[in-house]
N, C-alpha and C positions, 0 to 999 in steps of 0.2 A: 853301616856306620851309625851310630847315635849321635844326639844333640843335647849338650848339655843348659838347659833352661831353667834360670832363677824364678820364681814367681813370688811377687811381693805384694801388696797392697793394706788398704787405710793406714800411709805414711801420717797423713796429719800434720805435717809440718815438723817431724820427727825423723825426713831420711837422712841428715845428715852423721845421725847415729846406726845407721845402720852397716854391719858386719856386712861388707861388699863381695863376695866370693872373686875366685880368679878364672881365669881359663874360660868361661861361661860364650855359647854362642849364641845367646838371647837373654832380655829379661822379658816379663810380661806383669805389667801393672795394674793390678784389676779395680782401680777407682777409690778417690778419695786421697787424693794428693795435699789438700787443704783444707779448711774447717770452717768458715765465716759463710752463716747462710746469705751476710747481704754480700751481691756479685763484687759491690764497687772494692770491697773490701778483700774480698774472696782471689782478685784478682794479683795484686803484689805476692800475696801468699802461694799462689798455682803458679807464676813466673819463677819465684825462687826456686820451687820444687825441681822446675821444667828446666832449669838452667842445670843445675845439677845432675838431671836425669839427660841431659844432652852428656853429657861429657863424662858417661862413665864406659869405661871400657869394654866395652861391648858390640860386638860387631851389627846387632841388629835389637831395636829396644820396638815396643808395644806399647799401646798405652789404651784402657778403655775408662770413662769415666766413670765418677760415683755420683751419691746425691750429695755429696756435700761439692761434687766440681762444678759451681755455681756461677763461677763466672766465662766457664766454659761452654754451659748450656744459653748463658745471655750473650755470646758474641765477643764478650770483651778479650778471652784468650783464643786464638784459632790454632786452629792446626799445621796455617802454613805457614805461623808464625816458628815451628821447630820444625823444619827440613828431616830431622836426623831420625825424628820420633814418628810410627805409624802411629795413628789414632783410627780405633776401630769403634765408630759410633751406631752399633744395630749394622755391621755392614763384616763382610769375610774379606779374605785375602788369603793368598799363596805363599809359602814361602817355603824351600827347600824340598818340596814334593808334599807339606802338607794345606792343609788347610785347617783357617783359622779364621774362626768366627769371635767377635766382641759385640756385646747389647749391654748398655748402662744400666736399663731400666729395674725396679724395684719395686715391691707393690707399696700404695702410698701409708707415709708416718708424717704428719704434720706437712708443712710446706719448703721440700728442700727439690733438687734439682732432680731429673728424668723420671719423675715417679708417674704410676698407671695406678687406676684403681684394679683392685683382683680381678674384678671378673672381667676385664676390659685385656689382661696380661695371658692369656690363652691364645688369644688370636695373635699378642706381638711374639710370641715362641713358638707359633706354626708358622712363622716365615722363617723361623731358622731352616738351615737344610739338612738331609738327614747327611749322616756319615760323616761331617767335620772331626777332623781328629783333634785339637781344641778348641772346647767352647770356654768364652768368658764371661761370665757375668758378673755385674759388682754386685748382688744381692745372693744367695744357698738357695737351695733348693730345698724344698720343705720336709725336715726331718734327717739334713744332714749336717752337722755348722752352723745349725738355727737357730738355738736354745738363748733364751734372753728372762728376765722375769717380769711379769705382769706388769703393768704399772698400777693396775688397782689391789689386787689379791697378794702381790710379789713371788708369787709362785712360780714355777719355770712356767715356761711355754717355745714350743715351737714355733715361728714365723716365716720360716721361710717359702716358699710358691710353689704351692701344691701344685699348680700345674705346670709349674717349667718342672719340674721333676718326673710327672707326667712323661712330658715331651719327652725328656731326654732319656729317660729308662724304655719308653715305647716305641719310639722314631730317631729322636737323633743317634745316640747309640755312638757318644764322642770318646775316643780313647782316654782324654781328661777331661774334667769339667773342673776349673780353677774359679775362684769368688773371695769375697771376704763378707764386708758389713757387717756382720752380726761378731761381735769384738767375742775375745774372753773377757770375764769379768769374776767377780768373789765368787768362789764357789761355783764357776760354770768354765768348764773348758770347751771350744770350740773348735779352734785353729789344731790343724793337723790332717791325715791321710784317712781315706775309708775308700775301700773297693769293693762296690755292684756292681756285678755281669762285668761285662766288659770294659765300666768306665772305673776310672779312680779318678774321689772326687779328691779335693784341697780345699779346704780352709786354709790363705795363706796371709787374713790380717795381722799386722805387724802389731799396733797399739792391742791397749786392752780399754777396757769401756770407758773411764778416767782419761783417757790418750797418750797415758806412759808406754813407752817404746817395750815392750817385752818379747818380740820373737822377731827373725832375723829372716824371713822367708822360707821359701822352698825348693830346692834342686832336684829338678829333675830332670835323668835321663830315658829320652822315648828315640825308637830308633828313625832315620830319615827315608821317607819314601821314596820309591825311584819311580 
């Protein structure tokens, strides 16, 4: 039997444009629900989201944060405040024979929410465990979904975390690995499918770099373990 899973993320305060698919037996939200770095602010804006993401028709929803979910890293929004919603913060879970791991964290850009310095981000991706069959993370792995331009040079470059790439091509070895952050933008496409070895990655941001809503998620069907 297969599962059919929506994967969306960096809504921005933009999901209520989103082309909602039907029939769906999961979604999975891989961070950045809202936008405002200060929390107190950050917070009305991740309650709307959350309100909305309670009540769509789905039998089982996900949610792991990003660095803009700001007032979710300060306390102000909890988790048991949505009953309906799993939140996976750096932690796994079970669900229909698989498993599924969600980590917020991002290597640091200024001062927004769950971020690590690089070389501090090697040791938070050797506690993932090997074989999860999805991993989430709201940041790419470096040189898939990464591409962004300079801010000095404006040149492309790559950003995203050479060693969570590492990890997961040499040890975790996840049937998917789903993310967003790193937007499309002029001239840089990101968001979309790429299969290494056994995982196929996603890029599933919704916004593009500006925060206009341009893509509509990702369906995918992966079969259920027994």
């Amino acid at each position: 039997m297969t599962i059919k899973i929506w994967f969306i993320s960096d809504t921005h305060g933009e999901h209520e444009g989103l082309q909602v698919p039907q029939a769906m037996d999961a979604v999975i939200h891989c961070g950045d629900e809202s936008n405002s770095g200060n929390a107190w602010l950050n917070e009305p804006e991740s309650r709307k989201f959350f309100a909305w993401y309670s009540e769509l028709d789905m039998p089982k929803k996900f949610f792991v944060p990003g660095n803009h979910s700001t007032a979710i890293e300060q306390g102000l929004v909890r988790p048991e405040d949505y009953p309906d919603i799993e939140f996976l913060i750096h932690q796994s879970t079970q669900w229909r024979g698989l498993e599924i791991f969600g980590s917020p964290y991002t290597p640091r850009f200024f001062d927004w929410a769950y971020m690590r310095e690089r070389e501090d981000l090697d040791e938070v991706w050797q506690s993932i465990p090997a074989g999860v069959d999805i991993l989430i993370t709201h940041g790419p792995p470096k040189g898939i979904g990464d591409v962004t331009k300079d801010v000095d040079s404006r040149l492309p470059v790559h950003v995203g975390s050479k060693s969570l790439m590492r990890q997961v091509v040499e040890r975790i070895k996840p049937r998917i690995h789903a993310f967003g952050h790193i937007h499309d933008e002029r001239g840089i496409d990101n968001v979309g499918r790429v299969v290494k070895g056994p995982t196929e990655f996603i890029n599933c941001a919704c916004c593009d770099l500006p925060g206009r809503l341009k893509h509509h998620g990702t369906i995918v069907e992966i079969a259920e373990q027994s």
